[in-house]
FIFISE-59778 format. One record per residue (C-alpha): residue in three letters; residue number from 1; x, y, z; chain. Coordinates in pm, whole numbers, plus 50000, padded with zeros to 5 digits. Example, Ala and Ser with C-alpha at 12.3 -4.5 7.8 and 13.67 -1.06 7.14 Angstrom:
2
 marlo vexgu    c1    c2    c3 vexke
   ALA     1 51230 49550 50780     A
   SER     2 51367 49894 50714     A
This chain:
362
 marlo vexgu    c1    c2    c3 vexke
   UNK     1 51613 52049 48076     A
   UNK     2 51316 51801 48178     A
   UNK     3 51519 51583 48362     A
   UNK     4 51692 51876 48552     A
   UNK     5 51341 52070 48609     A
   UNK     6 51226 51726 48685     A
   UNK     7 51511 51742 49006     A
   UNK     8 51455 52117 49103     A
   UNK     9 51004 52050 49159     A
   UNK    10 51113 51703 49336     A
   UNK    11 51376 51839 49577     A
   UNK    12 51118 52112 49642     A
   UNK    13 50810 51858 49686     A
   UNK    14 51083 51640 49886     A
   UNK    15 51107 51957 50164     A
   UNK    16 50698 51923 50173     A
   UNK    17 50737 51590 50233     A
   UNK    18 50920 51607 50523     A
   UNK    19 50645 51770 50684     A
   UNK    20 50385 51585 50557     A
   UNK    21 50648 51286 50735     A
   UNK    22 50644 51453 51080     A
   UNK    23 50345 51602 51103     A
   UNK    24 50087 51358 50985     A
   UNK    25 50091 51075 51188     A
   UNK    26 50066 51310 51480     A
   UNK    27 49751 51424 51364     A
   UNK    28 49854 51763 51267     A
   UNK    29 49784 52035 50980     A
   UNK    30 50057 51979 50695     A
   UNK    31 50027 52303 50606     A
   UNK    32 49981 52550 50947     A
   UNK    33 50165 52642 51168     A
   UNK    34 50445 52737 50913     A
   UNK    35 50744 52493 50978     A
   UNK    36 50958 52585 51315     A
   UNK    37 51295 52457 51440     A
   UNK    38 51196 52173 51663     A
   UNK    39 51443 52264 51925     A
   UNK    40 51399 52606 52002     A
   UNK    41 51051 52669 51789     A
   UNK    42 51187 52958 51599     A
   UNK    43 51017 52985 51253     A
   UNK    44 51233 52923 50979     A
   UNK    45 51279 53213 50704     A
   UNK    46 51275 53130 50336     A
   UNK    47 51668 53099 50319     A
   UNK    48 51632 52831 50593     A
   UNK    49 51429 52594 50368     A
   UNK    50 51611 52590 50042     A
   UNK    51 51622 52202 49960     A
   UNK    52 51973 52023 50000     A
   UNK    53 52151 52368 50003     A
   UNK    54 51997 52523 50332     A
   UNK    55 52153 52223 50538     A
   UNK    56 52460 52199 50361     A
   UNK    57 52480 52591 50420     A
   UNK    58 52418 52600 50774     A
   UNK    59 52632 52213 50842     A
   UNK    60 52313 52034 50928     A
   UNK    61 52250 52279 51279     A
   UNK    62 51977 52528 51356     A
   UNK    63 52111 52875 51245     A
   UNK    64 51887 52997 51550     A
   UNK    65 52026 52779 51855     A
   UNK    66 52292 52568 51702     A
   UNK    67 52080 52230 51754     A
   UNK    68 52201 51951 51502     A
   UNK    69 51917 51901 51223     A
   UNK    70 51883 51540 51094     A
   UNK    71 52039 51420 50768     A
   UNK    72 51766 51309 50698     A
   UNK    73 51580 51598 50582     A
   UNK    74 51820 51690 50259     A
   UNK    75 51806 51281 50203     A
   UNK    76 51443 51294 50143     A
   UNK    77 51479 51595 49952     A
   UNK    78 51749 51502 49731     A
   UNK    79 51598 51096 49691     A
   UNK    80 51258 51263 49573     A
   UNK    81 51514 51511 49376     A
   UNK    82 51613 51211 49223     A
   UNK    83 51352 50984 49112     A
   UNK    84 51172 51287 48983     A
   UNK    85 51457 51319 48782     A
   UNK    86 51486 50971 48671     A
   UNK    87 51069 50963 48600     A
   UNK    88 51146 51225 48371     A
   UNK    89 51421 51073 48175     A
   UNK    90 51192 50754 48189     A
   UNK    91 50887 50982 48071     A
   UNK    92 51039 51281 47872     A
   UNK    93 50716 51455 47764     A
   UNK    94 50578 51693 47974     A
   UNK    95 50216 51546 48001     A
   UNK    96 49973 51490 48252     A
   UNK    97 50135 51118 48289     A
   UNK    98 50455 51207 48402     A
   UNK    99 50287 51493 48651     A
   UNK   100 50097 51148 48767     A
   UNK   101 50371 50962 48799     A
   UNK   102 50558 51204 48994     A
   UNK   103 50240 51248 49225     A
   UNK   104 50254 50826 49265     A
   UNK   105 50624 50883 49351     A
   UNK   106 50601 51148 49623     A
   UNK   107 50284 50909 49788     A
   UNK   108 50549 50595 49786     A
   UNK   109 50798 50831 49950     A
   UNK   110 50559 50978 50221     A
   UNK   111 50420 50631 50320     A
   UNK   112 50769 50470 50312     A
   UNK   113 50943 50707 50614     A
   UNK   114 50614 50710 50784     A
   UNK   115 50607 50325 50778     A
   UNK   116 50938 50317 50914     A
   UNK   117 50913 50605 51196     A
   UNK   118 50557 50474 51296     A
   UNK   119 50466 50108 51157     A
   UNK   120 50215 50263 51021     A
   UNK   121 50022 50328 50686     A
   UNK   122 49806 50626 50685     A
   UNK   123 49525 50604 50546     A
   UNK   124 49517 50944 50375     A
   UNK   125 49767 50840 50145     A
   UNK   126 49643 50471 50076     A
   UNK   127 49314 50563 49993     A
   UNK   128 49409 50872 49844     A
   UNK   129 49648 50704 49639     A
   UNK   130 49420 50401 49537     A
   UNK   131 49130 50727 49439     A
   UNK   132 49393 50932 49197     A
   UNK   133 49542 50595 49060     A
   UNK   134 49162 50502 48942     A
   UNK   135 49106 50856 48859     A
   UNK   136 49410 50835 48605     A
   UNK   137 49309 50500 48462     A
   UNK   138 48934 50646 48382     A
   UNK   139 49069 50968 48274     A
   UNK   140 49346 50873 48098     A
   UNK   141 49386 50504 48057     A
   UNK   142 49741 50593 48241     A
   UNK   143 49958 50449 48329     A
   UNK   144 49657 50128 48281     A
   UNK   145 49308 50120 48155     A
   UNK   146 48999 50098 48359     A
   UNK   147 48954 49750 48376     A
   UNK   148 49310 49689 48489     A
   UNK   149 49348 49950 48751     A
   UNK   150 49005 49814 48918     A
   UNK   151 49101 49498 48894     A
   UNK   152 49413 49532 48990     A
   UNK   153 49354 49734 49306     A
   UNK   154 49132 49397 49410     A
   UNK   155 49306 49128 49318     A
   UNK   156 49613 49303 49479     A
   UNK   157 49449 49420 49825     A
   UNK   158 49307 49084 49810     A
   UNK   159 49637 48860 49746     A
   UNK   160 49796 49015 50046     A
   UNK   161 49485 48970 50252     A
   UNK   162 49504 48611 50221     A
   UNK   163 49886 48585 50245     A
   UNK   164 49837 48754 50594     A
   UNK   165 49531 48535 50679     A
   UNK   166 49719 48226 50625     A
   UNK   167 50032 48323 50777     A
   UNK   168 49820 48450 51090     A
   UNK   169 49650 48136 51105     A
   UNK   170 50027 47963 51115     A
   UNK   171 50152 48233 51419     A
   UNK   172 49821 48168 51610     A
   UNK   173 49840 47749 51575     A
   UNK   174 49529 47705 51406     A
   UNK   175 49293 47974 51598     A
   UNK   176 49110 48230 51489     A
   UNK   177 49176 48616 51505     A
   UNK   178 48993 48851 51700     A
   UNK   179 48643 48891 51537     A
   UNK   180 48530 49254 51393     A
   UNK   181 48260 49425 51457     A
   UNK   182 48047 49536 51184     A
   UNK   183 48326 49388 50920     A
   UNK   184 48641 49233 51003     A
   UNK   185 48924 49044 50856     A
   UNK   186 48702 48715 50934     A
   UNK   187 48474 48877 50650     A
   UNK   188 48696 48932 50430     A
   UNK   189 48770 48500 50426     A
   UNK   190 48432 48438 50434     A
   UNK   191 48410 48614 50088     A
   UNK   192 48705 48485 49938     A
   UNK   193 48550 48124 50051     A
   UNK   194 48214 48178 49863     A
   UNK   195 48375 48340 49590     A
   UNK   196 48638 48037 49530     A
   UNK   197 48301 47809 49481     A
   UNK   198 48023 48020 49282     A
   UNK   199 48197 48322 49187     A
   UNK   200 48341 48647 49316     A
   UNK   201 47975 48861 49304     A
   UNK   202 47818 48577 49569     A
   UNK   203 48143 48568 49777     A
   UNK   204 48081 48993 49842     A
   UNK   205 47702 48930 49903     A
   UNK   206 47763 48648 50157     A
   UNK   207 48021 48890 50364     A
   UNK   208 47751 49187 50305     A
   UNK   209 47491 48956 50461     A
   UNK   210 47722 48870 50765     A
   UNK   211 47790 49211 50836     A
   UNK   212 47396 49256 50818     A
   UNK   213 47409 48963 51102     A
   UNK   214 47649 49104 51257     A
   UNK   215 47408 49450 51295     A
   UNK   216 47103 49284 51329     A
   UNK   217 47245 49092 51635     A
   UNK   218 47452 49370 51804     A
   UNK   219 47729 49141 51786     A
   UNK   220 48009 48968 51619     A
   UNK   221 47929 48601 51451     A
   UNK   222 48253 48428 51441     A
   UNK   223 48337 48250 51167     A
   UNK   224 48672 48063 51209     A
   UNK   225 48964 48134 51000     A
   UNK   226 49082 47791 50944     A
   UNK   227 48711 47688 50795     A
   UNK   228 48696 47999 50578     A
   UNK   229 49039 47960 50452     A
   UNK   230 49045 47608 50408     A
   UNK   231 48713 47616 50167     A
   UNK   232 48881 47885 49970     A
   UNK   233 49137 47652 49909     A
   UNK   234 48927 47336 49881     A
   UNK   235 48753 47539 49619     A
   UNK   236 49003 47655 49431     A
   UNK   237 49126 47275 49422     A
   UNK   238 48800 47114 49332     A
   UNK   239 48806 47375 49031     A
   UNK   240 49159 47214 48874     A
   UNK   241 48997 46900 48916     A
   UNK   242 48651 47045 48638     A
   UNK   243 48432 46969 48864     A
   UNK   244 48258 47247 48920     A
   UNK   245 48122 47488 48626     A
   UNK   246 48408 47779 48721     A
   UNK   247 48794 47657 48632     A
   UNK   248 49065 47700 48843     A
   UNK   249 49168 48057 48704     A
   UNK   250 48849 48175 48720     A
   UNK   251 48811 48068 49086     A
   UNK   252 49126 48178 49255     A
   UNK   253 49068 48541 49076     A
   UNK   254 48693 48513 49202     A
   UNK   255 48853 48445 49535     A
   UNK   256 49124 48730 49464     A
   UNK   257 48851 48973 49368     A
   UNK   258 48594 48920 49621     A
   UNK   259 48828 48921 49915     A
   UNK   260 48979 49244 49796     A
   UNK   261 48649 49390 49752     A
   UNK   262 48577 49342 50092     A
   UNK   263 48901 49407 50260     A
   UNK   264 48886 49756 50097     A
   UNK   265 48547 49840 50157     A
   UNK   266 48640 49710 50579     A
   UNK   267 48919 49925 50575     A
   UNK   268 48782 50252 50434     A
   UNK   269 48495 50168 50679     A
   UNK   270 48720 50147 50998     A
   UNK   271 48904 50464 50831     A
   UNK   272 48577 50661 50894     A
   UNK   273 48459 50513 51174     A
   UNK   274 48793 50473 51405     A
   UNK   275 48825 50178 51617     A
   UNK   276 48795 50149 52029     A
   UNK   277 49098 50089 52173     A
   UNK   278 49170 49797 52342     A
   UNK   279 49378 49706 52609     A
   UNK   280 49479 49363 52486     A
   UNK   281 49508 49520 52096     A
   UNK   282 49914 49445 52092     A
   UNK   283 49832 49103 52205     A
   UNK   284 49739 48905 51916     A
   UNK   285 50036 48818 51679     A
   UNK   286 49996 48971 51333     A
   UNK   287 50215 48878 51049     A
   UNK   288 50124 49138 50864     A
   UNK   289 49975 49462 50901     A
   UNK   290 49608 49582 50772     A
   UNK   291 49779 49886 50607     A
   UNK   292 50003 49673 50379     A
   UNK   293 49682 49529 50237     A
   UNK   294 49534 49893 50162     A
   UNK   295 49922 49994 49979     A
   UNK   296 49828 49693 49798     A
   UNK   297 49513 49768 49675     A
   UNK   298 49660 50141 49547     A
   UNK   299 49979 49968 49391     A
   UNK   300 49728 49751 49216     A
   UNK   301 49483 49990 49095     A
   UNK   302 49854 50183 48937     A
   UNK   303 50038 49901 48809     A
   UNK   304 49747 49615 48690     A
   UNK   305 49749 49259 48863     A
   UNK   306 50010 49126 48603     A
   UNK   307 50286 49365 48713     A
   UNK   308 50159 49431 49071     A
   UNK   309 50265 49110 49133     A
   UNK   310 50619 49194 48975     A
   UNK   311 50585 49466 49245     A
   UNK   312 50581 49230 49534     A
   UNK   313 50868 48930 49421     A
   UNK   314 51036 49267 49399     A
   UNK   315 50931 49380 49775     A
   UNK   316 51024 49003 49904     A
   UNK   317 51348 48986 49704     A
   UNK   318 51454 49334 49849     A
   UNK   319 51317 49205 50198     A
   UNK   320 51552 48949 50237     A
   UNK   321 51812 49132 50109     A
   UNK   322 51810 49403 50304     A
   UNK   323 51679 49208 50625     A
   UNK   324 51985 49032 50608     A
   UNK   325 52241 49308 50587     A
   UNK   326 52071 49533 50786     A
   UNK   327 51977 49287 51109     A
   UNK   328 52006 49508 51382     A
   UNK   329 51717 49748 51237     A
   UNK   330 51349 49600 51164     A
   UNK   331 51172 49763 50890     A
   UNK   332 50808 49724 50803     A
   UNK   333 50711 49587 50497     A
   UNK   334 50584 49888 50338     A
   UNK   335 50922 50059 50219     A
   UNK   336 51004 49709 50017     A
   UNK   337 50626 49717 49872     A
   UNK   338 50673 50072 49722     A
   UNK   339 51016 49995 49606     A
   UNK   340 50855 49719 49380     A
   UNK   341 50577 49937 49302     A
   UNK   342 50768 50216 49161     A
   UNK   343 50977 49949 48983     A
   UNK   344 50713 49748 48840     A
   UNK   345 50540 50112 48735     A
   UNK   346 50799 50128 48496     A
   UNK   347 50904 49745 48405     A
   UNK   348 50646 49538 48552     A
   UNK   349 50441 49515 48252     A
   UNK   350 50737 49395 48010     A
   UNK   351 50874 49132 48235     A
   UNK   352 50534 48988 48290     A
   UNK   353 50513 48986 47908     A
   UNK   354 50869 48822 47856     A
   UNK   355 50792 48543 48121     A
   UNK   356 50487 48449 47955     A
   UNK   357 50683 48413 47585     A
   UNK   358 50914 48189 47812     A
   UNK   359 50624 48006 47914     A
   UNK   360 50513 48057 47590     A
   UNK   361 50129 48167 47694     A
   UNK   362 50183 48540 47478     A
């Protein structure tokens, strides 16, 4: 009965969804004006919007004016159907985790279509998502503790950071990205840098001070991406080597930490304060996009480090996979990161644990 309540709420949720799909990027209310037929704006009645069955009922056109309706509407609905279902089969108690769980579902499922109409990540659901996902952990240690979901939101936003710093720095031959002003991505290396050496507290205190600079002087300070980088590397290196007092775990997750600290704190910054357009924006290559970062930082503060990074082998696997049968259409990396995460939500934890009794470190 779970499982098939479970499929009746998601299918229902699914039909928000689509809305929430369409309308948000555009800047719109999710909730008014009441959903219309976007061919001939007449506003649908209740018998037009019952999930799955409405389209089927009507052959996927407009009862109104006959204009084909997209598949894709009773596909969302019947996908979030499903994994609702599945969640509660996975989860059969009818607690506040599996209402969370379906919550962290229906954010994967918004951001996913968005991310492939738009490219684009919004930040309502990242940093909403990364807020309830810390929320659970400190008000119910689910589906991680509080010391795991913080530090995995970090270490997560802060892995992918890095990963897109150094595979920028490849695209651009060795040059630097466009500097930020207050707090940019060049910030964000800088702390990872000082972090790698003395320790993940001084790495966010030297960015804070640079952003200070930055204010003080009314302009950016560059500080180039291949130094930064490289002396987050050197560091972590000198560390496997003992000499210096922090070893090389506790320097690369200094490094992890710090970074993520600091690309989180840039991006809810530029999420209040929006960002001047610029006419040579689409310009600069970018192998990966800011908002993939932020996903990572909420699939980390959900899942722990340990499994987050389950999550994204997962996401890179799928990637390639996919990239390969499906050539003639480019999707954004986002849909394969919240494949993993849901994945990992529910396995990540155990395979971390079995590959460490293979490696026999459990």
């Amino acid at each position: 009965m779970l499982v098939f309540l479970g499929f009746v709420l998601g299918a229902v949720i699914g039909s928000f969804l689509n809305v929430v799909v369409y309308r948000l990027p555009k800047g719109e209310s999710v909730v008014h004006p009441p959903s219309r037929c976007p061919a001939c704006g007449h506003r649908l009645g209740a018998l037009d919007m019952v999930p799955i069955l409405s389209w089927l009922a009507s052959r996927g056109r407009c009862r109104y004016c006959g204009a084909p309706v997209s598949a894709r509407y009773p596909l969302v609905e019947a996908l979030t159907g499903g994994l609702f279902a599945l969640a509660a089969w996975l989860h059969p108690v009818p607690d506040a985790g599996l209402v969370l769980v379906w919550a962290f579902t229906a954010l994967l499922i918004a951001l996913s279509f968005i991310d492939i109409d738009h490219y684009v990540l919004p930040d309502g659901l990242t940093y909403g998502g990364l807020a309830l996902g810390l929320a659970a952990a400190a008000l119910w240690a689910f589906p991680v503790a509080w010391g795991e979901a913080w530090r995995g939101a970090l270490a997560a936003a802060g892995l992918l950071a890095l990963i897109g710093g150094f595979a920028n720095l490849v695209l651009r031959r060795g040059a630097s990205g466009r500097p930020g002003f207050p707090v940019g991505l060049e910030h964000v290396f800088l702390a990872a840098a000082v972090a790698a050496w003395f320790g993940w507290g001084w790495g966010v205190g030297a960015a804070a001070l640079a952003v200070t600079i930055n204010l003080l002087l009314r302009r950016p300070l560059p500080w180039p991406d291949a130094l930064t980088l490289g002396a987050a590397v050197l560091g972590v290196v000198v560390a496997s080597y003992g000499m210096r007092p922090l070893g090389v775990v506790e320097s690369l997750w200094a490094a992890l930490l710090a970074a993520g600290a600091v690309a989180l704190a840039g991006g809810l910054y530029w999420a209040l304060v929006p960002e001047e357009d610029e006419d040579d924006e689409d310009d600069e290559p970018v192998a990966m996009g800011f908002g993939d970062v932020k996903l990572a930082g909420m699939l980390g503060a959900w899942l722990g480090f340990g499994p987050f990074l389950v999550a994204l082998m997962v996401a890179v696997f799928a990637g390639a996979v996919l990239g390969l049968l499906f050539r003639r259409r480019k999707l954004p990396f986002g849909p394969y990161l919240a494949l993993g995460g849901w994945i990992a939500l529910w396995w990540g934890a155990s395979w971390v644990q079995a590959y460490l009794a293979y490696l026999g470190l459990s």
